[in-house]
N, CA, C and O atoms as a Tinker XYZ file with bonds, in Angstrom:
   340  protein
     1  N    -50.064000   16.373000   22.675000    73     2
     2  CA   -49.614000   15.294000   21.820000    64     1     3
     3  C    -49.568000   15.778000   20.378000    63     2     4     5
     4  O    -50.408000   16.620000   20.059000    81     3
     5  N    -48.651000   15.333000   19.414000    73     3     6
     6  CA   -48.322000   15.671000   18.579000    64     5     7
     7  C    -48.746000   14.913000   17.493000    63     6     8     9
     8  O    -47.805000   14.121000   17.454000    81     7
     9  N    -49.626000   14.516000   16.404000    73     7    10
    10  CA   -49.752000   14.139000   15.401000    64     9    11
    11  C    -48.887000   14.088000   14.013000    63    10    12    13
    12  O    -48.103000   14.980000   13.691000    81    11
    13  N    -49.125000   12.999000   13.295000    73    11    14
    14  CA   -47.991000   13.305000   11.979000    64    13    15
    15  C    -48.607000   14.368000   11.513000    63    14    16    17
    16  O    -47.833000   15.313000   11.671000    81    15
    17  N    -49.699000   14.764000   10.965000    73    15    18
    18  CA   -50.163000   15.410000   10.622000    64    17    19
    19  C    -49.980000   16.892000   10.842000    63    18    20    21
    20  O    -50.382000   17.748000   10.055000    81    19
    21  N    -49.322000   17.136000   12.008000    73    19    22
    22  CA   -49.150000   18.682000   12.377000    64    21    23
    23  C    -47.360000   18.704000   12.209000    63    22    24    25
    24  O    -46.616000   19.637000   12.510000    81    23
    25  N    -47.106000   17.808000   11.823000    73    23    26
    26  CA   -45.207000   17.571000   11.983000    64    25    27
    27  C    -44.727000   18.169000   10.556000    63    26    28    29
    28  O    -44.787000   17.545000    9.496000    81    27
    29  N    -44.313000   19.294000   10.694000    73    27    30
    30  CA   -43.505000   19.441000    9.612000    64    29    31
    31  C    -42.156000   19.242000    9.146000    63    30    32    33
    32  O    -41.193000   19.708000    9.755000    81    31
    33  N    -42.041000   18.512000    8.002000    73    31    34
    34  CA   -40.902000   17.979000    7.427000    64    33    35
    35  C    -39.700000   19.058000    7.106000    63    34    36    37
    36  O    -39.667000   19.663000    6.034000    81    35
    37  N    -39.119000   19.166000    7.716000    73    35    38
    38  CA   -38.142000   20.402000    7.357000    64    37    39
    39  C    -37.187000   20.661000    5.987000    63    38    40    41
    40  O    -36.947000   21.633000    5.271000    81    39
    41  N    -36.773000   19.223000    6.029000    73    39    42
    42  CA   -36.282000   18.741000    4.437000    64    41    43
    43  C    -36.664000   19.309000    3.331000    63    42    44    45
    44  O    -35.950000   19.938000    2.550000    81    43
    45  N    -37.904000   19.075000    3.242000    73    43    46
    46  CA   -39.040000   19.537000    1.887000    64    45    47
    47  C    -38.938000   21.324000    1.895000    63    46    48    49
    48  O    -39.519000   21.873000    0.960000    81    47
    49  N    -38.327000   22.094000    2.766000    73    47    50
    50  CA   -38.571000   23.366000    2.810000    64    49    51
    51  C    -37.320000   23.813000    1.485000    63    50    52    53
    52  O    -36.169000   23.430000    1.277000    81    51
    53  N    -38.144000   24.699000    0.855000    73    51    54
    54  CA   -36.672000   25.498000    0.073000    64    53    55
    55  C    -35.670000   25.717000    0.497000    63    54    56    57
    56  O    -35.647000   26.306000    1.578000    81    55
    57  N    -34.689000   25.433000   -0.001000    73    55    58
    58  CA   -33.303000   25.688000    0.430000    64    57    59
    59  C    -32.048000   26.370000   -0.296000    63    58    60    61
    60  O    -31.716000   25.832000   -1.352000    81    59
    61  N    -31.576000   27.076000   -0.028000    73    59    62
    62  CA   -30.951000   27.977000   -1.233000    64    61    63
    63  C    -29.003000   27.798000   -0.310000    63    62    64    65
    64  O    -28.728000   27.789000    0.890000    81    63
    65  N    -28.288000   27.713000   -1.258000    73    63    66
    66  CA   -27.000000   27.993000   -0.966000    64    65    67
    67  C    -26.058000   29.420000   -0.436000    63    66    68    69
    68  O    -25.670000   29.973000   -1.465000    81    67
    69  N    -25.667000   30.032000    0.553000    73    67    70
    70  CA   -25.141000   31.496000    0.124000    64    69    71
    71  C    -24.159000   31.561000   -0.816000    63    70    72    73
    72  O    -23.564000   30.637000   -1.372000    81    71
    73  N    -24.025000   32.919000   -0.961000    73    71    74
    74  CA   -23.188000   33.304000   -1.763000    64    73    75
    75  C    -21.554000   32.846000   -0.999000    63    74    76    77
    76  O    -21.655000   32.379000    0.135000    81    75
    77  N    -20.651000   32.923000   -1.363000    73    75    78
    78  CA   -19.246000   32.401000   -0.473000    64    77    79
    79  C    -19.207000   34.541000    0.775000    63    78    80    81
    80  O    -18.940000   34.821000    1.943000    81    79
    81  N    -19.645000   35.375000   -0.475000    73    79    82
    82  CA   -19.511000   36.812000    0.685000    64    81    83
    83  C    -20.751000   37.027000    1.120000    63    82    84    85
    84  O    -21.150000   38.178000    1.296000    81    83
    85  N    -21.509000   35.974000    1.346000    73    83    86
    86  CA   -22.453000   36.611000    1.556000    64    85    87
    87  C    -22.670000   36.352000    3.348000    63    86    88    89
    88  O    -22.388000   35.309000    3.939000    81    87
    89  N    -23.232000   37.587000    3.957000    73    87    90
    90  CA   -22.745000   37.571000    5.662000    64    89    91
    91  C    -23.706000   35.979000    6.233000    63    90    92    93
    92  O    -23.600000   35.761000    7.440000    81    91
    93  N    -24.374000   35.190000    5.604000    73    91    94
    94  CA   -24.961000   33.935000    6.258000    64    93    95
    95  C    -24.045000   33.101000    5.969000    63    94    96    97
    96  O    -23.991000   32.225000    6.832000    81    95
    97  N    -23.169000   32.944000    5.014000    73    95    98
    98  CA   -21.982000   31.728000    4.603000    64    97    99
    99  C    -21.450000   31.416000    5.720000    63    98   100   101
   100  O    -20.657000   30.539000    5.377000    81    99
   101  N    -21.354000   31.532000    6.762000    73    99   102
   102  CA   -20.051000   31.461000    8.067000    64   101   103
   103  C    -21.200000   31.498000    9.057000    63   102   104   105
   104  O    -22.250000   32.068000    8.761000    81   103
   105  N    -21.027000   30.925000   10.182000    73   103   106
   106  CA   -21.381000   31.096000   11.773000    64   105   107
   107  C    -20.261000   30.194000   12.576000    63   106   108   109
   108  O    -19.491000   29.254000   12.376000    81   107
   109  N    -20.603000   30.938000   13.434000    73   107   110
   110  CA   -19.150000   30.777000   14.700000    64   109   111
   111  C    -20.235000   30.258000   15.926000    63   110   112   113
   112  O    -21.106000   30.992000   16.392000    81   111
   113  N    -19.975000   28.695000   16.391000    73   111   114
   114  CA   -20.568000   27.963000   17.214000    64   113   115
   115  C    -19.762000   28.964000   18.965000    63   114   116   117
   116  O    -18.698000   29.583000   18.951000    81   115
   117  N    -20.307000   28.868000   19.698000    73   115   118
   118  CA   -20.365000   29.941000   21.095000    64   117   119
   119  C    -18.439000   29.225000   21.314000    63   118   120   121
   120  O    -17.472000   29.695000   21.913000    81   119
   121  N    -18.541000   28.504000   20.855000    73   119   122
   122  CA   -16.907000   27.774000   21.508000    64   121   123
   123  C    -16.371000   28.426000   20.953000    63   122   124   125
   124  O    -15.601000   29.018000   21.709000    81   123
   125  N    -16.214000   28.908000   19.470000    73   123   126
   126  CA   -15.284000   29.747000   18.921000    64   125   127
   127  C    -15.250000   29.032000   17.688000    63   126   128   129
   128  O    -15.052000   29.864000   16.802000    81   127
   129  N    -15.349000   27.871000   17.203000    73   127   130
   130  CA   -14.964000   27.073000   15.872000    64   129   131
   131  C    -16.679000   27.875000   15.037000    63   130   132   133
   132  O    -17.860000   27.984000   15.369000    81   131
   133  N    -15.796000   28.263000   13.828000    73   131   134
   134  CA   -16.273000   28.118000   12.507000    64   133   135
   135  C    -16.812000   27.441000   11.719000    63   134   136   137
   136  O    -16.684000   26.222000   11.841000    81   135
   137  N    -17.537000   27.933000   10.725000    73   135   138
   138  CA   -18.489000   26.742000   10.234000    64   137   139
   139  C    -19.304000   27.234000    8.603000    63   138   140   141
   140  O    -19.924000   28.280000    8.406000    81   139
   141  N    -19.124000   26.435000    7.892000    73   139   142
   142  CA   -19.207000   27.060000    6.634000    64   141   143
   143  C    -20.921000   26.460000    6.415000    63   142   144   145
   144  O    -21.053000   25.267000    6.688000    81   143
   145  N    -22.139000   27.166000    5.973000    73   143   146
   146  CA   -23.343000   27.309000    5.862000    64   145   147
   147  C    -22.925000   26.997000    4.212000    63   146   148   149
   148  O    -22.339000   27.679000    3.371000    81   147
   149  N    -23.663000   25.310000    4.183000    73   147   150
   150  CA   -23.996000   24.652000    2.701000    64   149   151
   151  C    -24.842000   25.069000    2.393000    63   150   152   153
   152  O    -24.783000   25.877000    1.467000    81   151
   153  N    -26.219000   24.716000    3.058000    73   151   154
   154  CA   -27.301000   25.061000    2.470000    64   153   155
   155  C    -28.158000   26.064000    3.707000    63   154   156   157
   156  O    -27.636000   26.232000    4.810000    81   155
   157  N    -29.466000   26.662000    3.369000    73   155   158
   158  CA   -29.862000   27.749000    4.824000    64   157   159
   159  C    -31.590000   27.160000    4.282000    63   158   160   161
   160  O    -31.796000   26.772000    3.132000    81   159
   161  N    -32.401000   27.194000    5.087000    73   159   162
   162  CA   -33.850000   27.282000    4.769000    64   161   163
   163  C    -34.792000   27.739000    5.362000    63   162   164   165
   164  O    -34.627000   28.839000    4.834000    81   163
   165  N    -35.867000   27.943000    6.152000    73   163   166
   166  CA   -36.536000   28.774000    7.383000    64   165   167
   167  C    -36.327000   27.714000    8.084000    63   166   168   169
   168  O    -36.042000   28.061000    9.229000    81   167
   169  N    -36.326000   26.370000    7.945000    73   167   170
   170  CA   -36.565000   25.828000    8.766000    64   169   171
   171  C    -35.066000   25.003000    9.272000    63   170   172   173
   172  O    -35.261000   23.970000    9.913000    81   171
   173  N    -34.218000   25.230000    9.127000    73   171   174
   174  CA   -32.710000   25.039000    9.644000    64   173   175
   175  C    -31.542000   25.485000    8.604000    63   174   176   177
   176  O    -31.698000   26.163000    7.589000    81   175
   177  N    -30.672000   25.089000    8.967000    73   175   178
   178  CA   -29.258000   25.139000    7.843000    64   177   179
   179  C    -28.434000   23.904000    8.102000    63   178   180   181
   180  O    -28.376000   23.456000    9.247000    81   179
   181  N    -27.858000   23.385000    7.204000    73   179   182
   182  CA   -27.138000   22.473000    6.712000    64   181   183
   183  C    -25.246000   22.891000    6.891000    63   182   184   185
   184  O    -24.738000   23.690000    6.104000    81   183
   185  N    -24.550000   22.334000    7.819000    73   183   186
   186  CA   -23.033000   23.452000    8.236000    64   185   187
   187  C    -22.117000   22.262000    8.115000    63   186   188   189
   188  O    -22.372000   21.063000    8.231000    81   187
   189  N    -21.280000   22.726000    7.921000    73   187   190
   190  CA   -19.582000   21.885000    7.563000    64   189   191
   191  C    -18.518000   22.376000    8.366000    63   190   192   193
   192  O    -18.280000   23.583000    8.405000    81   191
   193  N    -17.938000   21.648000    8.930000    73   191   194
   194  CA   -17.086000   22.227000    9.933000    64   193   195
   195  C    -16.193000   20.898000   10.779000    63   194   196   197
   196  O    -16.160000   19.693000   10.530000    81   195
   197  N    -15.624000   21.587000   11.691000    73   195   198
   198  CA   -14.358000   20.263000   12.161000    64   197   199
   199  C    -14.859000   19.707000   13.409000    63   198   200   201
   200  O    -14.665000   18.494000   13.481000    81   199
   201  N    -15.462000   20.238000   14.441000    73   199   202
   202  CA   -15.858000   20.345000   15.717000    64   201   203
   203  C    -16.890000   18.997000   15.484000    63   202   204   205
   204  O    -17.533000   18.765000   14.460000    81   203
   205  N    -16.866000   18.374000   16.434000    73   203   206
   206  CA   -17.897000   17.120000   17.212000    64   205   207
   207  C    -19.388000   17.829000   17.729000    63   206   208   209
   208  O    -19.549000   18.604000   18.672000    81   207
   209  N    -20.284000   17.351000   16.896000    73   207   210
   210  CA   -21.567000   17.645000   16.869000    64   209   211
   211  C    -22.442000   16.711000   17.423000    63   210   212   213
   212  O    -22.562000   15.726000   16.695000    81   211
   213  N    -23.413000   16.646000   18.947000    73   211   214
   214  CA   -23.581000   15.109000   19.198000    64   213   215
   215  C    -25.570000   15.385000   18.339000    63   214   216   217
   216  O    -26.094000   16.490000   18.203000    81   215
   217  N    -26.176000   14.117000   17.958000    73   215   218
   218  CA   -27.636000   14.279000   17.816000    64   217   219
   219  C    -28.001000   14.851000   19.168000    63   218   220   221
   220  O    -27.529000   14.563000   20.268000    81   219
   221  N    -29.083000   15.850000   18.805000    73   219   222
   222  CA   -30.033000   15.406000   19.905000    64   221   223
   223  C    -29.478000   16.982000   21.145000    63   222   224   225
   224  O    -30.157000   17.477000   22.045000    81   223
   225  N    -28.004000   17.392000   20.673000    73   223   226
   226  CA   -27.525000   18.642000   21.821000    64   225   227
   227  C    -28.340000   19.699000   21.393000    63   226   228   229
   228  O    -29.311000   19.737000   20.638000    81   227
   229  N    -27.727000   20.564000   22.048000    73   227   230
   230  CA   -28.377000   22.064000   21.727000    64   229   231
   231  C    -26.882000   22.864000   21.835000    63   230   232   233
   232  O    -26.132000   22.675000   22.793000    81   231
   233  N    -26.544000   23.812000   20.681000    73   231   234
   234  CA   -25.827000   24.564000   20.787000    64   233   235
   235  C    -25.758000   25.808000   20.136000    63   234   236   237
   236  O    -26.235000   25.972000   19.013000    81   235
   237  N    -25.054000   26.913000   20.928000    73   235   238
   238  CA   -25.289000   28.328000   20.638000    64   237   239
   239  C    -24.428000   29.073000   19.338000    63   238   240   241
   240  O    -23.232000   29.368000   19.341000    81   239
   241  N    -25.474000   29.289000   18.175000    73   239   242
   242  CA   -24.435000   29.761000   17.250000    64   241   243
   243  C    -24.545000   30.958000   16.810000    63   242   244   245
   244  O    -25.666000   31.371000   16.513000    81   243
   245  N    -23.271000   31.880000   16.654000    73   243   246
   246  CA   -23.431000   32.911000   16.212000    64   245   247
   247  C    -23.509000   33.780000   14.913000    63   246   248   249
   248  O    -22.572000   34.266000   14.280000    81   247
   249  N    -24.850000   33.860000   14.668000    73   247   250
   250  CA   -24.582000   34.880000   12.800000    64   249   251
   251  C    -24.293000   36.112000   12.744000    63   250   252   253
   252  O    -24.846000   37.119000   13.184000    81   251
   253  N    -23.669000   35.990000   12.348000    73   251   254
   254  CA   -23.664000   37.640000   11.581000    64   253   255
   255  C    -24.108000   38.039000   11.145000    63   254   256   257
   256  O    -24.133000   37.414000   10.084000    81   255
   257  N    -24.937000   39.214000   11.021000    73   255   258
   258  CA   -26.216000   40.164000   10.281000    64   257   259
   259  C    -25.251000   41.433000   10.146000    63   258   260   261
   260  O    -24.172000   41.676000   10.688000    81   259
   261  N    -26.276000   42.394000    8.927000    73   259   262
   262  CA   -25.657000   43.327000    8.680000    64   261   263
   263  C    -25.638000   44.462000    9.836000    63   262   264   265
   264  O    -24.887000   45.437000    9.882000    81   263
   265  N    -26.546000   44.133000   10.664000    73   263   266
   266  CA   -26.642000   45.009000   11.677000    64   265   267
   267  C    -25.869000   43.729000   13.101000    63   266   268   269
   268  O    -26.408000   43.571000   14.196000    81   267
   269  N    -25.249000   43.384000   12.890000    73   267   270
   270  CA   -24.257000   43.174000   14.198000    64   269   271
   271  C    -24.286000   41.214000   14.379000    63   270   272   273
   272  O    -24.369000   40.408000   13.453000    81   271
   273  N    -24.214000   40.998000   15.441000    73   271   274
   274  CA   -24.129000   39.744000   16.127000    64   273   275
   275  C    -25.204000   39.305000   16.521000    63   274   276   277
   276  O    -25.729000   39.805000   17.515000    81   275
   277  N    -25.790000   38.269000   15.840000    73   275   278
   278  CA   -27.557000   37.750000   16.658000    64   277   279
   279  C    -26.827000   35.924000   17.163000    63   278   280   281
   280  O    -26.200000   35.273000   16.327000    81   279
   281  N    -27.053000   35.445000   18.451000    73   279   282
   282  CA   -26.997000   34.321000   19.078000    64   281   283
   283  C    -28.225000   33.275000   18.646000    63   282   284   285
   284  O    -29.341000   33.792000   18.666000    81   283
   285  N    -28.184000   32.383000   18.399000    73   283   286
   286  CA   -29.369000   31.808000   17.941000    64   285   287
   287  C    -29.003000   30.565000   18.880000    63   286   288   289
   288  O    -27.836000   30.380000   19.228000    81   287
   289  N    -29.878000   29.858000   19.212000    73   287   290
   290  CA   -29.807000   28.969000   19.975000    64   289   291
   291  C    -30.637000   27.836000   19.051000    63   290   292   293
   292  O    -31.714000   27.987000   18.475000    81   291
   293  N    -29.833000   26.735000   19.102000    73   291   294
   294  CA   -30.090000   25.780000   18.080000    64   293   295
   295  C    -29.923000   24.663000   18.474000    63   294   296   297
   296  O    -29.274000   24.416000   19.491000    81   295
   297  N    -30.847000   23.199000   17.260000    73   295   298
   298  CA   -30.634000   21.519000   18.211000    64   297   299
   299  C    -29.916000   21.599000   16.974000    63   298   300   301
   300  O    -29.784000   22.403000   16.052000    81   299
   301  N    -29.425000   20.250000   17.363000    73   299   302
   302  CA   -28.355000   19.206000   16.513000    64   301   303
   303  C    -29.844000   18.011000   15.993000    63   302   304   305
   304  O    -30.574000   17.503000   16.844000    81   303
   305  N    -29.976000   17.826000   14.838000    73   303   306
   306  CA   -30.780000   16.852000   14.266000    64   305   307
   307  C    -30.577000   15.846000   13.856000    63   306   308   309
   308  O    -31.299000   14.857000   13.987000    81   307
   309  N    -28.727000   15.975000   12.821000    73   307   310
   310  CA   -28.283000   14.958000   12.201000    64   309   311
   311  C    -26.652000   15.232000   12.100000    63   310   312   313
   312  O    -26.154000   16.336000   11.879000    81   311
   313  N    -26.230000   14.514000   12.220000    73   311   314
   314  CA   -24.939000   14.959000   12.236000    64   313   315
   315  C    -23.908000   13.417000   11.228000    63   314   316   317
   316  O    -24.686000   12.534000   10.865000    81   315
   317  N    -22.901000   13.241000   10.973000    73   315   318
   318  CA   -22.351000   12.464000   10.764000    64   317   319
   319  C    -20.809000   12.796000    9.803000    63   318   320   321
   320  O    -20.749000   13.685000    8.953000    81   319
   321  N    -19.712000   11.928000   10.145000    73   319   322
   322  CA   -18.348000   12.438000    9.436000    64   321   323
   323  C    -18.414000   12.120000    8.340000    63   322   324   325
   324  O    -19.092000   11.187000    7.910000    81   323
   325  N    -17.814000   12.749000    7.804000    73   323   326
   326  CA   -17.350000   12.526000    6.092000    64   325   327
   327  C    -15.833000   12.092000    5.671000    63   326   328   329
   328  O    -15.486000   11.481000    4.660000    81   327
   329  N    -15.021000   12.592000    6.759000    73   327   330
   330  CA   -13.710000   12.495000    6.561000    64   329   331
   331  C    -13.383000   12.383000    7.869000    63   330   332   333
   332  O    -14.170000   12.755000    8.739000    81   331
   333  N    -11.648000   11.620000    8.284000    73   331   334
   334  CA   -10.717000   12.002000    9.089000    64   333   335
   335  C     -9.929000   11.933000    8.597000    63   334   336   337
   336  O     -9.650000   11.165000    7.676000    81   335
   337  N     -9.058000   13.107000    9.311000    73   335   338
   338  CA    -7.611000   13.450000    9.239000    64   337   339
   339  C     -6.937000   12.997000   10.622000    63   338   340
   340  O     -5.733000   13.176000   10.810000    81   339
């Protein structure tokens, strides 16, 4: 069982923007759609992109490192639109 007390707030973690070249700006979700990295922190990243994100999924995204392709396997926490076209 989990206490508030042991729950860490992920929000409150530092969060820094990339650079637009910098190789964390971009990850490519396992489907193939793109995705531009707003903000990054240890404890998640913040992404913009076109693709349908549900709360609560799990999906596989891919970064780019300077040394190659790392898969990260990741939840969906919050999601919501900003726009349609």
């Amino acid at each position: 069982m989990i206490r508030n007390a042991d729950v860490v707030e992920r929000r409150r973690m530092p969060r820094r923007a990339p650079d637009p070249g910098e190789v964390l700006s971009r990850v490519r979700l396992r489907g193939g759609r793109e995705w531009t990295v707003v903000d990054i922190s240890a404890g998640g990243a913040l992404l913009d992109g076109e693709s349908r994100l549900l709360p609560g999924t799990h999906v596989d995204v891919h970064v780019t490192t300077r040394d190659g392709r790392v898969l990260v396997r990741a939840r969906v926490m919050r999601a919501r639109v900003v726009r349609l076209r």
